[in-house]
C-alpha positions as CSV (number, residue, x, y, z in Angstrom):
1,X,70.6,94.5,13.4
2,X,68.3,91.5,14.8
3,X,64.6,92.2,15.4
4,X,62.6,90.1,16.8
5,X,58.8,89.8,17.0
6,X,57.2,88.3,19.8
7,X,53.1,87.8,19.7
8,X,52.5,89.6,23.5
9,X,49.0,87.9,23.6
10,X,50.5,84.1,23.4
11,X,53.2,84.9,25.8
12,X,50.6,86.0,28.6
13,X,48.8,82.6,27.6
14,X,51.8,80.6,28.4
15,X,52.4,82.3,31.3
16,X,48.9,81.9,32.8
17,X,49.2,78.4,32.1
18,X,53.0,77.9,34.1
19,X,51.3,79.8,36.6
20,X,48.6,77.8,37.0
21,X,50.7,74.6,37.0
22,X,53.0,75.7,39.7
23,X,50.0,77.0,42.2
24,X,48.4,73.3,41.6
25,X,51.9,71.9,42.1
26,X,52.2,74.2,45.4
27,X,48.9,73.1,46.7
28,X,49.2,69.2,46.3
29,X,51.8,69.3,48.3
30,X,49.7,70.0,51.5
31,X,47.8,67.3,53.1
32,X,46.5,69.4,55.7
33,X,46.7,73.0,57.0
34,X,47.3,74.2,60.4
35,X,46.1,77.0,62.3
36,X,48.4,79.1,60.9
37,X,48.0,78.1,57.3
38,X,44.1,78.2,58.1
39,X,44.4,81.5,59.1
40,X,46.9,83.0,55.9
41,X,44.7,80.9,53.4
42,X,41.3,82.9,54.7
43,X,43.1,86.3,55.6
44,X,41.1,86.1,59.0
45,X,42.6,86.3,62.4
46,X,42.1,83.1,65.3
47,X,39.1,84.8,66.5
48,X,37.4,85.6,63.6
49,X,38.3,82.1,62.4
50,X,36.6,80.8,65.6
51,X,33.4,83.0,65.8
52,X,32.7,82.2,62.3
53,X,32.9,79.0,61.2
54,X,35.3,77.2,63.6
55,X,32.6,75.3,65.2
56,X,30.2,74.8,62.6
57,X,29.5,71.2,62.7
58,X,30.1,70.8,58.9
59,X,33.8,72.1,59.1
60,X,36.3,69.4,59.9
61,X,39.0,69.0,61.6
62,X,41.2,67.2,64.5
63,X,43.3,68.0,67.4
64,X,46.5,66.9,67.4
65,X,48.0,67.2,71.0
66,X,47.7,70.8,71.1
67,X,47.4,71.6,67.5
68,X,44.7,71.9,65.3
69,X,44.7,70.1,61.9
70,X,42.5,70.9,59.0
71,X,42.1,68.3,55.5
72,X,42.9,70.7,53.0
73,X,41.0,69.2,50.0
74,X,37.7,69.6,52.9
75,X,38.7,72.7,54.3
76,X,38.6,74.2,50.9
77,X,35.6,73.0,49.9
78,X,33.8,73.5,52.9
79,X,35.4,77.3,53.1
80,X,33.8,77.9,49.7
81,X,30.4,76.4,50.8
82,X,30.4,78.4,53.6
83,X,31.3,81.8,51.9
84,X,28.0,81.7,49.6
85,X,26.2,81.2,52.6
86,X,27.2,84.6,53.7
């Protein structure tokens, strides 16, 4: 019979860390959200969204014939400015 070992605590640690790696991966890949990324990324709904924080002057973002476009790498850190302001 074979028995292994296996030291559960380091296994968790490597995990975490692929983890992490993959969600960075995931995110660099988006340049900028839409409204529909905007809105699945802060668990709010278009109107919440838009009596919020949409027009706050600080929070940036373009129209794009009739889209809206929002930087990611400024929409996050705007979106956690704006949450300790809360």
């Amino acid at each position: 019979m074979i028995s292994i070992q296996i030291n559960e605590a380091e296994v968790k640690k490597l995990c975490r860390q692929q983890i992490i790696a993959l969600v960075r991966e995931v995110d660099a890949e988006y340049v900028f959200w839409d409204s529909n990324e905007l809105k699945k990324r802060t668990c709010m709904s278009w109107n919440t969204i838009q009596n919020t924080f949409f027009y706050d002057p600080r929070f940036i973002k373009r129209k794009v014939g009739s889209k809206w476009y929002f930087p990611v790498k400024e929409t996050r850190e705007f979106l956690s400015v704006w949450l300790l302001e809360q």
